[in-house]
Every structure is written in structure tokens, then in C-alpha cells.
C-alpha distance (Angstrom), angle and dihedral (degrees) to the residues before:
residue distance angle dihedral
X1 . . .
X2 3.60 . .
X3 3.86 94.1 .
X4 3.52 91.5 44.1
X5 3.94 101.3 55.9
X6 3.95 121.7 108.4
X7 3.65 128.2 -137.6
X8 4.00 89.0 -165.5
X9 3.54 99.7 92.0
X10 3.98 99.7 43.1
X11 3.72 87.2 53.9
X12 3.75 95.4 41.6
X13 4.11 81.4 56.4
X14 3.79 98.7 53.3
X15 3.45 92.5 29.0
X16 4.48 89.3 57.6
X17 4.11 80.5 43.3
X18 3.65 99.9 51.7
X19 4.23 95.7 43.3
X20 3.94 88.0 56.2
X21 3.46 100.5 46.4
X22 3.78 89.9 46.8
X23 3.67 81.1 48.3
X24 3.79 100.0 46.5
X25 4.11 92.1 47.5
X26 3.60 82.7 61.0
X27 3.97 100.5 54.1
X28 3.57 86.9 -108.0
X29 3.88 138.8 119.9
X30 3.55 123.6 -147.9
X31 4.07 136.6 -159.0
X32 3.76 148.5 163.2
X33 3.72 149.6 175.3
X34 3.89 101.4 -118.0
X35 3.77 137.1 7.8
X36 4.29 111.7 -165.8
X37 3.99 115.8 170.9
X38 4.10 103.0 -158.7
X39 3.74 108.6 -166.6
X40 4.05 134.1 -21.9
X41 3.48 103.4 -20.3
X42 4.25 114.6 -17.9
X43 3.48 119.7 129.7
X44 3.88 122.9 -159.9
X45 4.12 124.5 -174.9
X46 3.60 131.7 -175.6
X47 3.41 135.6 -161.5
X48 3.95 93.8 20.0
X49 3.94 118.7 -158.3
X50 3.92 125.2 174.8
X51 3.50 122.5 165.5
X52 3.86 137.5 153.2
X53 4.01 123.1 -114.5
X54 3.81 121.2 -110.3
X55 3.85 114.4 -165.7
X56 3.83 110.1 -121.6
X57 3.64 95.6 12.5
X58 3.97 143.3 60.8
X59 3.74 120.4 -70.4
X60 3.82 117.1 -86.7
X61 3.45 108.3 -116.7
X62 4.13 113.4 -139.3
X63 3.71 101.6 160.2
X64 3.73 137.6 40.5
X65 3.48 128.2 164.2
X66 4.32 137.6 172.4
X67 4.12 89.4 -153.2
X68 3.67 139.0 0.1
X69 3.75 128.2 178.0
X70 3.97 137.3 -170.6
X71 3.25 130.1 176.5
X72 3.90 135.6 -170.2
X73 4.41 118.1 -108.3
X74 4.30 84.8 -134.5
X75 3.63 88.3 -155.5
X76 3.62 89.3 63.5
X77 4.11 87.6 58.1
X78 3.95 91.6 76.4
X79 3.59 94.9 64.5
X80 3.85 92.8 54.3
X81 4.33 86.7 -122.5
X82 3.83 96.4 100.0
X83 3.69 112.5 -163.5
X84 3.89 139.6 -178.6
X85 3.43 118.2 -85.1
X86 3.52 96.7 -175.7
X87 4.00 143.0 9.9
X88 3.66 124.7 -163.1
X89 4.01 124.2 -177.3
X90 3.80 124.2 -177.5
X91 3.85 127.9 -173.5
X92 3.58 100.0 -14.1
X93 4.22 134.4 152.5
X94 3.55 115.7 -152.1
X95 4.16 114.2 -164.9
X96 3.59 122.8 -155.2
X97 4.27 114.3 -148.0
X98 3.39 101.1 -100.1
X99 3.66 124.0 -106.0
X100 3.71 120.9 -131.1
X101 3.31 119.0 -153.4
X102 4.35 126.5 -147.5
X103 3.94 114.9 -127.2
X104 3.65 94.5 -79.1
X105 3.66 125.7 -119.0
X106 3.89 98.2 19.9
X107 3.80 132.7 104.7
X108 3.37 108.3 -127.3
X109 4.13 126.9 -156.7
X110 4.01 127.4 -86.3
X111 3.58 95.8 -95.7
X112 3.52 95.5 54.2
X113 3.73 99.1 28.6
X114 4.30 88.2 61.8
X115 3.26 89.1 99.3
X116 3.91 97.9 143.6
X117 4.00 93.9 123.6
X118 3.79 106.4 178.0
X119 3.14 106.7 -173.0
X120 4.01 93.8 56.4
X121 3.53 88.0 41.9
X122 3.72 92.2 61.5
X123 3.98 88.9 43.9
X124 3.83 90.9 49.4
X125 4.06 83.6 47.9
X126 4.20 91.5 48.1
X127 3.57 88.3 44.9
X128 4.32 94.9 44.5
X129 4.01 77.6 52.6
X130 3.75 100.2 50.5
X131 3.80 92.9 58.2
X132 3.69 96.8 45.5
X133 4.19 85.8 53.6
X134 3.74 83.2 49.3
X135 3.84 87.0 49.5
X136 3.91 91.6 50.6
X137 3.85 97.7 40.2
X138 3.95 94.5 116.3
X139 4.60 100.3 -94.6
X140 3.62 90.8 -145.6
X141 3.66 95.9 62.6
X142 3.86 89.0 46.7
X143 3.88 106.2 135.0
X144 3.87 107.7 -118.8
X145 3.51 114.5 -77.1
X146 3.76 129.7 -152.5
X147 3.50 124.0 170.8
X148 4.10 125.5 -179.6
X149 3.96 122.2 -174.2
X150 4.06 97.0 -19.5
X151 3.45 106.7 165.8
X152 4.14 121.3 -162.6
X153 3.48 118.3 -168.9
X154 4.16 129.2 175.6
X155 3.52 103.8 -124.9
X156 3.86 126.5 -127.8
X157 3.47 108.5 -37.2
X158 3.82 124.6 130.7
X159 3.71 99.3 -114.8
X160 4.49 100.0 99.9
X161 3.38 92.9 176.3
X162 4.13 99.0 88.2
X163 3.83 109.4 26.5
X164 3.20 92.5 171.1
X165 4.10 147.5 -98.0
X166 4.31 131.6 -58.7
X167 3.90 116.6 -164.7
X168 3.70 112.9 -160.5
X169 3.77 89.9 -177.6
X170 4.12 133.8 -8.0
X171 3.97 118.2 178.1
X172 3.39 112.3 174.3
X173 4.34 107.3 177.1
X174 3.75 136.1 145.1
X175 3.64 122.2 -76.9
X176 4.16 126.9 -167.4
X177 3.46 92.6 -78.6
X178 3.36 116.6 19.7
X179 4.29 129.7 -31.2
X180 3.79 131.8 -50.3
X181 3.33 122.8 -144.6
X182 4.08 128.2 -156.5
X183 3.73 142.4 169.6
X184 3.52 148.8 144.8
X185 3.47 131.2 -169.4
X186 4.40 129.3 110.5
X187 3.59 138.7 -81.9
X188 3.93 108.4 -118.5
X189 3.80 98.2 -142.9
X190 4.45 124.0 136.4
X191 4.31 71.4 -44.0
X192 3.63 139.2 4.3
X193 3.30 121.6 -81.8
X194 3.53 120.8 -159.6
X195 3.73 123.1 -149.6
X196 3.96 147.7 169.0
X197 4.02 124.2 -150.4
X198 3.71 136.6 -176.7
X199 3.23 123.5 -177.8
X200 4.09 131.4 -177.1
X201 3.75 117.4 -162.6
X202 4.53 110.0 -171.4
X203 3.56 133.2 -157.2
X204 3.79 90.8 -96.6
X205 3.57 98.3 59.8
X206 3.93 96.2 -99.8
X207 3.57 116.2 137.3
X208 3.63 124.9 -170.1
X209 4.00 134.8 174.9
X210 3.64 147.3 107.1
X211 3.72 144.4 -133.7
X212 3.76 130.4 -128.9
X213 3.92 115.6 -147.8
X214 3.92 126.1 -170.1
X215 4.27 99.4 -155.3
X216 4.15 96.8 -176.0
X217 3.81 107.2 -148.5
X218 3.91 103.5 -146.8
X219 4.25 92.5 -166.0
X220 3.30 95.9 54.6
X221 4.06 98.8 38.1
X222 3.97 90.2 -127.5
X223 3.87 140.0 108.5
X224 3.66 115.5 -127.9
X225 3.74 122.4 -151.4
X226 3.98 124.5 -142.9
X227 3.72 126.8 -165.4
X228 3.78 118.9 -149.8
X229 3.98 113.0 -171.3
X230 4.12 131.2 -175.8
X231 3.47 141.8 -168.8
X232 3.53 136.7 161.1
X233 3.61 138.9 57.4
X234 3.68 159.1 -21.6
X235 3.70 134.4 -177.1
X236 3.98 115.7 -173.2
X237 4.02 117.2 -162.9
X238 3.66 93.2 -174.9
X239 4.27 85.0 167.5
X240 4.04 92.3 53.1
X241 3.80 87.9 29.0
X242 4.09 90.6 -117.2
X243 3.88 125.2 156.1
X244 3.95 111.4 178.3
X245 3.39 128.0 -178.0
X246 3.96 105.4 -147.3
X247 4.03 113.7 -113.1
X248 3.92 104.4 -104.6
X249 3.90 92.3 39.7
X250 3.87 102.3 150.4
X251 3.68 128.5 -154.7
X252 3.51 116.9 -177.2
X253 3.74 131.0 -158.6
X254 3.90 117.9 -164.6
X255 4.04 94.3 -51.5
X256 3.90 90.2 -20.3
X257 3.75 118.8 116.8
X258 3.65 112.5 -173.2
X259 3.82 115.3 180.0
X260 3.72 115.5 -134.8
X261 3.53 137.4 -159.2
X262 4.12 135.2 172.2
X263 3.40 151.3 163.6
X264 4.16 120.8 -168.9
X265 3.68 118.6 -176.6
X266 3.44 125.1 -173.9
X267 4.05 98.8 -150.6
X268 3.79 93.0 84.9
X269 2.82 94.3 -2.9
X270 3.81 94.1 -103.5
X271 4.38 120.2 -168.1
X272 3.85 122.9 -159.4
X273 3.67 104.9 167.8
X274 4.32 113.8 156.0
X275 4.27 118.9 176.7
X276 3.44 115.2 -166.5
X277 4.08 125.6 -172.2
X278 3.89 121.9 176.1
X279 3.59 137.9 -161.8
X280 3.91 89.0 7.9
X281 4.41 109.0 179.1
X282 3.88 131.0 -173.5
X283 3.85 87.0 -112.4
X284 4.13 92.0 55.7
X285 4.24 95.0 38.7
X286 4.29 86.8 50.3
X287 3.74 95.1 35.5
X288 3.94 83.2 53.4
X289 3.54 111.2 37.8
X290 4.04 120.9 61.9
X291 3.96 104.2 -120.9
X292 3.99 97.3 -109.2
X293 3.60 89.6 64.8
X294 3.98 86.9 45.5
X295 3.88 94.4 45.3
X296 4.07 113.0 155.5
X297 3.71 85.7 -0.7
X298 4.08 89.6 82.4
X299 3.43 91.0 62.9
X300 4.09 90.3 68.4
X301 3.50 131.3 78.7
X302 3.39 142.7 -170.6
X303 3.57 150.0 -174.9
X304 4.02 117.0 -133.9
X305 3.68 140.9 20.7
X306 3.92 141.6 -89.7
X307 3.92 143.0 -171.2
X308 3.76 126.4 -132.8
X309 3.40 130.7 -147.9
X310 3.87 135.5 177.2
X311 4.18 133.7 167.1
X312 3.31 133.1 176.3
X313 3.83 125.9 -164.8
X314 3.47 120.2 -176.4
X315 4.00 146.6 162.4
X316 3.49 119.6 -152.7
X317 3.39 90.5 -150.1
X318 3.74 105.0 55.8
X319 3.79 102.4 29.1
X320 3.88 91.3 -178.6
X321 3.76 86.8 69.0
X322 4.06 89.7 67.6
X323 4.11 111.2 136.1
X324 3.53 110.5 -162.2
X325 4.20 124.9 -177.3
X326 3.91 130.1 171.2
X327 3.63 116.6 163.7
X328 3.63 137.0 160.1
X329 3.73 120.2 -153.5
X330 4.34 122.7 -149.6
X331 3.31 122.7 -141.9
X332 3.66 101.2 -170.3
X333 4.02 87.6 -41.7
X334 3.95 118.9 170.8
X335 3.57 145.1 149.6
X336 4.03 114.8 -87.9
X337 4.07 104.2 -149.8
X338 4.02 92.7 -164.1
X339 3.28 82.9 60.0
X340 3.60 118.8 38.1
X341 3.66 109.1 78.1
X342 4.34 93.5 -179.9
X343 3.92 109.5 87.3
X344 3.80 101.6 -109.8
X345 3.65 96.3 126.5
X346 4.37 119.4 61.2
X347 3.52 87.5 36.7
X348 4.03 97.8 132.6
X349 3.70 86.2 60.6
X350 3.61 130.1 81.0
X351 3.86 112.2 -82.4
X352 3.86 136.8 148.8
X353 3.96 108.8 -102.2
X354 4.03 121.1 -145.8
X355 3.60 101.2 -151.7
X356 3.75 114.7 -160.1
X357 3.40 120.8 -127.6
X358 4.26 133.7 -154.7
X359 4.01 103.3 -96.3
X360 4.30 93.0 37.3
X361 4.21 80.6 -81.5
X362 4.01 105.7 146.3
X363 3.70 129.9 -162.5
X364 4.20 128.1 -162.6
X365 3.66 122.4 -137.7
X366 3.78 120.7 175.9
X367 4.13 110.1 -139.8
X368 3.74 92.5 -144.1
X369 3.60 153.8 81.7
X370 4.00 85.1 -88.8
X371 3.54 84.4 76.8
X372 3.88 116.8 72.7
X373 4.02 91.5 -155.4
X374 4.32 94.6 41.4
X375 3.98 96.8 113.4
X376 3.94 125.6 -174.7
X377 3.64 121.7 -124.2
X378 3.57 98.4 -103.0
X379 4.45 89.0 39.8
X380 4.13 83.1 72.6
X381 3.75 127.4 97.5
X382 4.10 88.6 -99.9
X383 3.54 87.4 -141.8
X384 3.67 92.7 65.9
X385 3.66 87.1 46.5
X386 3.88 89.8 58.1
X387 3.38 96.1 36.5
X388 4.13 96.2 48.0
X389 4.10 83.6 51.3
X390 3.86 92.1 45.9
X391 3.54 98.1 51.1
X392 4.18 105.1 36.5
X393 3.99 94.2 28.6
X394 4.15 127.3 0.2
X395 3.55 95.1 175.5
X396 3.84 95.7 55.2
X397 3.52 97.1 119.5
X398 3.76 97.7 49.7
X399 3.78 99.6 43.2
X400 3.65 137.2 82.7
X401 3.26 106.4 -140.8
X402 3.94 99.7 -70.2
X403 3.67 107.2 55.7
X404 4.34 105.4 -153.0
X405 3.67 92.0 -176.4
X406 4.12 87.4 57.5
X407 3.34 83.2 43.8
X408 4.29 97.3 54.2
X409 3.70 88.3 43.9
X410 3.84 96.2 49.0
X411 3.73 83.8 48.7
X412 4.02 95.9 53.2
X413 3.72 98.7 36.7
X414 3.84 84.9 50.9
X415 3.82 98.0 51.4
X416 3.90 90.8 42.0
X417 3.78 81.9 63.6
X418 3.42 102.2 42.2
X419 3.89 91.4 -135.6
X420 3.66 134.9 63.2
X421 3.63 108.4 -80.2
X422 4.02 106.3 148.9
X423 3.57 143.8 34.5
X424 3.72 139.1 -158.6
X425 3.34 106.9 -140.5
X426 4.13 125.3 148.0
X427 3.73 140.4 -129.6
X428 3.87 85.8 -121.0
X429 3.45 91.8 52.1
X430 3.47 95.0 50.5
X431 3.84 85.8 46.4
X432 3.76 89.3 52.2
X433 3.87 93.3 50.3
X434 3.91 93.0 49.0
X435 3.77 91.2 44.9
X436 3.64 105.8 33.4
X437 3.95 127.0 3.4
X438 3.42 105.7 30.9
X439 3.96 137.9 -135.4
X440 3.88 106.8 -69.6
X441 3.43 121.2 131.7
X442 3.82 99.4 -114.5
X443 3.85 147.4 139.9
X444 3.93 90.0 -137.5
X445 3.97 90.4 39.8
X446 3.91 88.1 62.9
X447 4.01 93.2 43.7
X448 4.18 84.8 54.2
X449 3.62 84.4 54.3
X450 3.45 114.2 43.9
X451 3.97 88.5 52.1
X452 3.35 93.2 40.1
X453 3.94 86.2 63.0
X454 3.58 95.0 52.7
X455 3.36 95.0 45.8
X456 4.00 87.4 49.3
X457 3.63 91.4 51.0
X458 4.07 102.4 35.4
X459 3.76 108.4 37.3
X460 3.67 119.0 27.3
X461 3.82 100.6 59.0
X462 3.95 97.7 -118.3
X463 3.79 122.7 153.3
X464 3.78 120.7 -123.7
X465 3.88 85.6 -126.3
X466 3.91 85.1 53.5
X467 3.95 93.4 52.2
X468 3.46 92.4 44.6
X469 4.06 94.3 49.7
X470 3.96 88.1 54.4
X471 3.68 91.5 49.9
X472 3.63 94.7 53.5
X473 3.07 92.7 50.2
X474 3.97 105.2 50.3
X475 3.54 105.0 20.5
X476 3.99 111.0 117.7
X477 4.22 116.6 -98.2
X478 3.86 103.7 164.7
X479 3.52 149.2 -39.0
X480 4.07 99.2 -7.8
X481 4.11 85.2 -29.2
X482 3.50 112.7 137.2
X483 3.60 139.9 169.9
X484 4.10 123.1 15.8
X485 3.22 99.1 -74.4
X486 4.29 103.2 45.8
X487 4.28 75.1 53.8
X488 3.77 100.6 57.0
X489 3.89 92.3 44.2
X490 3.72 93.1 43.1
X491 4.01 93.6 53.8
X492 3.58 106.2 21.1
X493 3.87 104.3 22.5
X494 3.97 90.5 -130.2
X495 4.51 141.5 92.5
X496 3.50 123.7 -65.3
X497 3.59 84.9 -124.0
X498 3.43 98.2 53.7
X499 3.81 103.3 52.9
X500 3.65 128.7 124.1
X501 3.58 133.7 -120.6
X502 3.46 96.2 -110.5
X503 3.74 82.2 49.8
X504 3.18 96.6 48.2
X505 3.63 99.2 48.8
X506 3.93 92.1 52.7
X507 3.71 93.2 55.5
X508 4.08 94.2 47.5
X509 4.14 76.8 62.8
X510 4.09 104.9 53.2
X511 3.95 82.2 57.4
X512 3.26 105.0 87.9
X513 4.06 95.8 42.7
X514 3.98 102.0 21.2
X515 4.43 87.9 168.9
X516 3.72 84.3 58.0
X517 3.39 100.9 61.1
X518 3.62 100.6 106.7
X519 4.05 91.6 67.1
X520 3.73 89.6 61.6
X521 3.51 90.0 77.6
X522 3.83 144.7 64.1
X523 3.92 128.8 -122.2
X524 4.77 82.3 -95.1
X525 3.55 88.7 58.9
X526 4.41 93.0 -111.2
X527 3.61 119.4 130.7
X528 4.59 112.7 -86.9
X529 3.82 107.8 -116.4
X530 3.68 94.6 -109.8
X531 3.89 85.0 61.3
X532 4.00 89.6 53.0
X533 3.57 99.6 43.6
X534 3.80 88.3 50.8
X535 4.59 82.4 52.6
X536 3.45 80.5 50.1
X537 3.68 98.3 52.2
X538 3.69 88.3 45.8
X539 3.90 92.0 57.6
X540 3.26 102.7 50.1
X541 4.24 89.0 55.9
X542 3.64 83.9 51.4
X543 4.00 87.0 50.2
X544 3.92 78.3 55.5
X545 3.48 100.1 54.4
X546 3.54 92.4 44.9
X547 3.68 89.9 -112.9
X548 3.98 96.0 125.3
X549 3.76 132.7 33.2
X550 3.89 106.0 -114.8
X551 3.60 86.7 -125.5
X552 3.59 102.6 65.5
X553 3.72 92.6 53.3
X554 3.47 104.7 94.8
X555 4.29 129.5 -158.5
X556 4.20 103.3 -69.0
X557 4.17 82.8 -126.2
X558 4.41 83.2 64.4
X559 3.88 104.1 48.9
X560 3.25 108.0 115.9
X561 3.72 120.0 -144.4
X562 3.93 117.7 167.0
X563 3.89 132.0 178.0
X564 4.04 112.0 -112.3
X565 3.94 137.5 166.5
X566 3.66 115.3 -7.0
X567 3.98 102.2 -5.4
X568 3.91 91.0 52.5
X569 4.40 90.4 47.6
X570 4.03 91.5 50.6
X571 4.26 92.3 42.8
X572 3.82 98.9 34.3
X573 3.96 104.3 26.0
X574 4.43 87.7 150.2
X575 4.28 79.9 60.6
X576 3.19 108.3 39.4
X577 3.88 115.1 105.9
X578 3.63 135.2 -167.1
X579 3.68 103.3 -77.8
X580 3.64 86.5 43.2
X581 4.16 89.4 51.4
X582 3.92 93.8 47.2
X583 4.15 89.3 54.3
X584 3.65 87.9 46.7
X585 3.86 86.5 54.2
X586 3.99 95.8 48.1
X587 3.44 88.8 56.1
């Protein structure tokens, strides 16, 4: 009877026990088709369905899978600490919650801008803690790891850039001296990108590998191949809860070396992560990168070199803390005009601009005189001006370009919510995107944009005032409305320079969603109150700056905003009248 007795079903029991309640302790519930336990100690599931419960509503699915098996490391039994010896996963979708993202660049008022959320906060913390344990759990006593069509996405939020990442194949097992690590699968970003990885990680904490990625360049008909390299080294404390990466730690991309350094601890957590790159060139950065990730930036050149450096240092824990630095640093770095086909240089004369526009659209505006609705800086309403800089940009003046002190308080006020809420994006930049790289949602897109901006600000000569005047004047308002003045005829049927503040302060709010214009109002063609508490808002950081007398802000419930002209014929066509047709007409 002995001989014939089974340990398969008592482990199948504790083994269905233990996967719920590791389940349930993460807010999650947890099913399947069939549970079999083969042997001393291995575990196979089919049919695999986690998801998290939503009150009022069906369960959120985050994890499906055809097969998944685990089995026990035996040796590991003696010591009373059993561990996994081996994980297997088979056809399976993992979703990440979605992230929604605010309107980006755009203050937003006090009842929506509380976004200190403690609770998620913590749970973002917890979570930022987990993965840096998993990071320190000793690598070389990783249970094998084999992985065949896994496929992660990142839910539904309204970020497209990263969609998420497909694994055709992942084996991660033990090699002579350490673990090897290999996979192949692609990156889902605006398009797949396919890529192969290996990985070797030694018994003296060196680790060495590289990456292979396929980047398919759709204008040119061609796929592009880049070469990712590393070398150095990595300490795990999995006791103190310590990952280091060893000062001199090299990753190389094409013919870029970049220097890393880091330190992640999970009490905190607490982030120290500093890249350094040195004597960088034109002829190393497009030798290096494939020319879709380069885009308009192959149409500059320039004579000289430059390092980069960037560090972060951060504490979970007290997000205010945040330290933030990006710099680049010339040596003898300048624009070369025989070679730099993009206009970045003759932009304080007069000069037709081709804005781009989401969905590869375009639009033409002339920057001078020719054009009835071309305005000079000081020819607009300067409260617009102020409030246009308040609300997409307050430290335009002071920046460069890249503004790092945006950039530490996007990163605090976003942690303290536990949820994107704020981003840190420039004037320039926006100037750069309208002129230059375009509105898609991508990783490269942002690159384009954020150099573009320093190179804006740094290297062709152009006043602030300058940049700001051709931003005013081309940035998008409305239906086909563009620039300051199209804006204040289109809404309020008068000058640029002759708007009010109330006026003013409405339009510095359509910028950052122009299509959505419509929802601003109600069905009598006045401003919601959402809209004016937002004005409000607006004002009283303008009050701040010293840009506006606290007097002539009035209560949010008083601004006055009121459909005229165009705007008012298109949203109220039943009540528009004559007068109100023939303006529409003119326009």
C-alpha cells in the first residue's frame, strides 16, 4: 500500500492553497482549468486566469495563460526554505493597468491639481520595492526560466508610444560559471521592433552581453540594424536589499560609450542612476544610430564635439527630495550652414513656417507683414502672452531648453500621486515639435525634440522673445486657427492686442487640446465652470509671478468668457444672427 501511495494530490492541495492566497494578498483572484502535480514537487496549470476585482463591474483581467509549470529545486527541501527550481510559461498575455495621462503641459486648478493620493503612493512605493528585492535576489540562484510566446502589453492608457513587450523565447539557465541569459522576441513601440539578447552573468559579478535590434525605416523602404553592447558590473545585496552597478560599467551603443553608474535600494526605495558620454561628434551619433531614430535630426550639422551628463537621485519616500541634472557640455560646438539642410538658422527673419500637424496634416503661415494675422510680440494682448507662458511653460525665461527643475517637480508631484499627473515639457520643445519633428507618439519623436530645443536655444543665436513670437504665432488654437491672432478673431471676433484678461486666460487653456475646444463650453455659448476655475488658477500664478495686479483678477465664478464671430456661428448656428453670419464670412 505503501509503494503504491501518491504524493500528487497532497501537493496539488497545498499547492491550489498557496497560489490563491499569494493571489488574494495581492488584491487579485486567480483560476484555471486543470491542476496535475507529476512527481515530488512539480506543479503544472492550464488554462491560467488572474485578474483583479472592480466593484460594480467585471473582473479586470491581468493574466492569462494556456500552460504554466513550476517545479521544486529538491535540494533546497533539506534546509526547510523550499524554492523553485524551475518556471515554465507558455502562451500567456500579461496587461499592465493602464496609465492615464493629464493634458500635458498645462496647469490645471486646485481641485484637480490635489493629486497627492496616499494610498497609491504607498502602493506605487511597495511595488518600486518589490522589483528592487527581485533585482537583489542573488541571479545565480535564479530557478530556470523558460519563457515561449509571453506577450506584455500596457493596457489602455493614452501614452502610444510604449505598447508594450512580445517574447518569442526567454531561457534563462546556469552556465559553468555563473548564468546565461537569452531571448528574442520585439519591442511593441509606434512599430515592432524585433530584437535578440544574450546575456552572461560570472561568479565575480561581471556581466557581459549585447542586444541585436531590427529598427525598420518605412521612408526609406529599409531595415536598420542597431548593436547594443555591455560590460561591467553588478553587485547584488539581496540581505540589505542593494543592487550596484560598479563605477566604470560601460554600455555601448553603435560607437557610443556611455559610462554608467547606480545604486537601487529597496528601503525607500532610494535611485542613484548617473550616464556619462564624452567627446560625442555628428560623425559618431549618425554612424551609431539607425536614421528612424535620428529622423529630422540628419538634416543638421555641426562642427565640434560635446559631453553629456545626467543623474538622478531619488527617495521613494520623500519625493520632494528628487535631484535631477542633464547637461550637455560644448567644446567648440556650432551650427555648420553647408551642412544643415533643416531651417534652424535665419529664423529671426521673416520666413514661411510649415507647422506640423497630429495625423502628418501640415499648415503654412507666413511670419510677416504679408500676412494680415502675423503679430509681433509686443502687437499681442500681453496678458495672453503671460498667460500662454504661465500655463504651457513658467520657467521659460530661465531655462535652456530642458528645464531640470520642471523636470524634479514633475517627478515629485507624480510620485506623491502615485500616477502620472504632470509633465515637464518646454515652449522650445513644443516649438521644435510644431516646426520640426512632428506630433507622433514616439520614443524617437521625443529624443528629436528635446535636442532640437537645445539646439534652438544654444546654437543658432535666437532670442527667447524671438521663439516665443513664432510660437504665438503658429501654434494650433482650433479648427485650422493658428497663431494668436487667427484665435482671438475666431472666438471673440476682435485683435490679439486688444483681448481681455478673461479672454486671454480662456485661450492660454484650448492650447494644450485645440480639437477639444467645443467641450469647454455650455449649450449658451459661456465658458463651463471647470474651464473658469482652471482661468482662475492661471491668474493667480500670474499674481505670483508678478505678472497681474491681484486686483484685476476677479472671483473664477465672474470671468466672463462669451462665444463671438466664427466660434459662436459653428457652435450656435440656431443663434447666430446676421451680423454674427457676415463676421463668420470675413473670416
Amino acid at each position: 500500500m505503501i509503494a503504491g501511495f501518491s504524493f500528487g494530490p497532497i501537493v496539488a492541495y497545498f499547492a491550489a492553497g498557496g497560489i490563491r492566497a499569494a493571489a488574494g494578498a495581492r488584491g487579485l483572484t486567480v483560476s484555471w482549468r486543470k491542476l496535475t502535480a507529476s512527481g515530488f514537487g512539480r506543479v503544472s496549470l492550464s488554462r491560467v486566469v488572474a485578474a483583479r476585482a472592480r466593484e460594480g463591474s467585471a473582473p479586470d483581467s491581468l493574466f492569462r495563460a494556456d500552460s504554466v509549470a513550476v517545479a521544486l529545486d529538491l535540494g533546497s527541501l533539506w534546509s526547510l526554505r523550499p524554492r523553485a527550481g524551475s518556471l515554465g510559461l507558455w502562451q500567456a498575455q500579461i496587461r499592465l493597468p493602464a496609465r492615464h495621462a493629464a493634458e500635458f503641459d498645462t496647469l490645471m486648478p486646485d481641485d484637480r491639481t490635489s493629486t497627492e493620493n496616499p494610498a497609491r503612493a504607498a502602493r506605487l512605493r511597495q511595488s518600486a520595492e518589490s522589483w528592487v528585492r527581485l533585482l537583489s535576489a542573488p541571479a545565480r540562484r535564479l530557478p530556470r526560466l523558460e519563457l515561449n510566446d509571453v506577450e506584455i502589453s500596457t493596457g489602455d492608457g493614452e501614452d502610444a508610444s510604449i505598447r508594450g513587450l512580445r517574447i518569442a523565447r526567454l531561457d534563462l539557465k546556469p552556465a559553468p560559471d555563473g548564468i546565461r541569459f537569452s531571448t528574442t522576441g520585439s519591442l511593441q513601440f509606434e512599430r515592432g521592433v524585433p530584437f535578440r539578447a544574450m546575456f552572461t552573468y560570472d561568479r565575480e559579478d561581471r556581466i557581459r552581453g549585447w542586444a541585436r535590434l531590427l529598427i525598420a525605416d518605412s521612408t526609406r523602404a529599409r531595415t536598420d540594424t542597431l548593436l547594443v553592447t555591455a560590460e561591467g558590473s553588478l553587485h547584488q545585496g539581496y540581505r540589505r536589499g542593494l543592487v550596484t552597478i560598479g563605477d566604470g560599467t560601460r554600455l555601448t551603443i553603435g560607437r557610443l560609450p556611455l559610462r554608467i553608474d547606480g545604486r537601487f535600494a529597496s528601503r525607500g526605495p532610494v535611485v542613484h542612476l548617473s550616464v556619462r558620454a564624452d567627446s560625442l561628434t555628428e560623425e559618431r551619433i549618425k554612424g551609431s544610430l539607425p536614421p528612424a531614430v535620428l529622423g529630422p535630426l540628419l538634416d543638421v550639422g555641426v562642427r565640434g564635439s560635446w559631453d553629456y551628463r545626467v543623474a538622478l537621485d531619488l527617495d521613494l519616500e520623500r519625493p520632494d527630495s528628487v535631484q535631477f541634472e542633464a547637461d550637455v557640455v560644448p567644446h567648440g560646438l556650432m551650427l555648420d550652414p553647408a551642412r544643415s539642410r533643416l531651417r534652424l538658422l535665419g529664423l529671426n527673419q521673416p520666413f514661411v513656417a510649415v507647422v506640423l500637424l497630429p495625423r502628418s496634416a501640415r499648415a503654412f503661415r507666413e511670419l510677416s507683414g504679408n500676412n494680415p494675422h502675423f503679430r509681433a510680440l509686443d502687437a499681442i494682448s500681453p496678458d495672453l502672452v503671460h498667460a500662454v507662458v504661465t500655463n504651457e511653460d513658467g520657467g521659460f525665461f530661465r531655462h535652456r531648453g530642458f528645464n531640470t527643475e520642471a523636470m524634479k517637480q514633475a517627478i515629485a508631484e507624480n510620485l506623491k500621486a502615485g500616477a502620472f499627473r504632470r509633465g515637464a515639457g518646454t515652449i522650445t520643445m513644443q516649438l521644435a515639435r510644431n516646426l520640426y519633428t512632428g506630433h507622433a507618439r514616439t520614443l524617437s519623436r521625443k529624443g528629436q525634440e528635446i535636442v532640437l530645443a537645445w539646439i534652438l536655444e544654444h546654437l543658432t543665436g535666437v532670442s527667447k522673445e524671438r521663439l516665443l513670437e513664432i510660437y504665438l504665432n503658429i501654434i494650433e488654437w482650433g479648427p485650422g486657427i493658428h497663431g494668436a491672432d487667427e484665435a482671438a478673431r475666431f472666438y471673440f471676433d476682435r485683435d490679439a492686442r486688444d483681448l481681455t484678461l478673461d479672454q486671454s486666460l480662456f485661450l492660454a487653456t484650448v492650447i494644450p487640446s485645440p480639437g477639444r475646444w467645443r467641450w469647454r463650453f455650455g449649450s449658451d455659448g459661456t465658458a463651463r465652470r471647470y474651464v473658469k476655475e482652471q482661468m482662475h488658477f492661471i491668474g493667480r500664478a500670474m499674481i505670483a509671478k508678478g505678472w497681474l495686479a491681484p486686483e484685476a483678477l476677479p472671483p473664477a465664478a465672474s470671468l466672463r468668457v462669451e462665444l463671438a464671430g466664427p466660434a459662436r456661428a459653428i457652435f450656435l448656428p440656431d443663434r447666430t444672427g446676421p451680423d454674427d453670419q457676415d463676421s463668420a464670412g470675413d473670416s
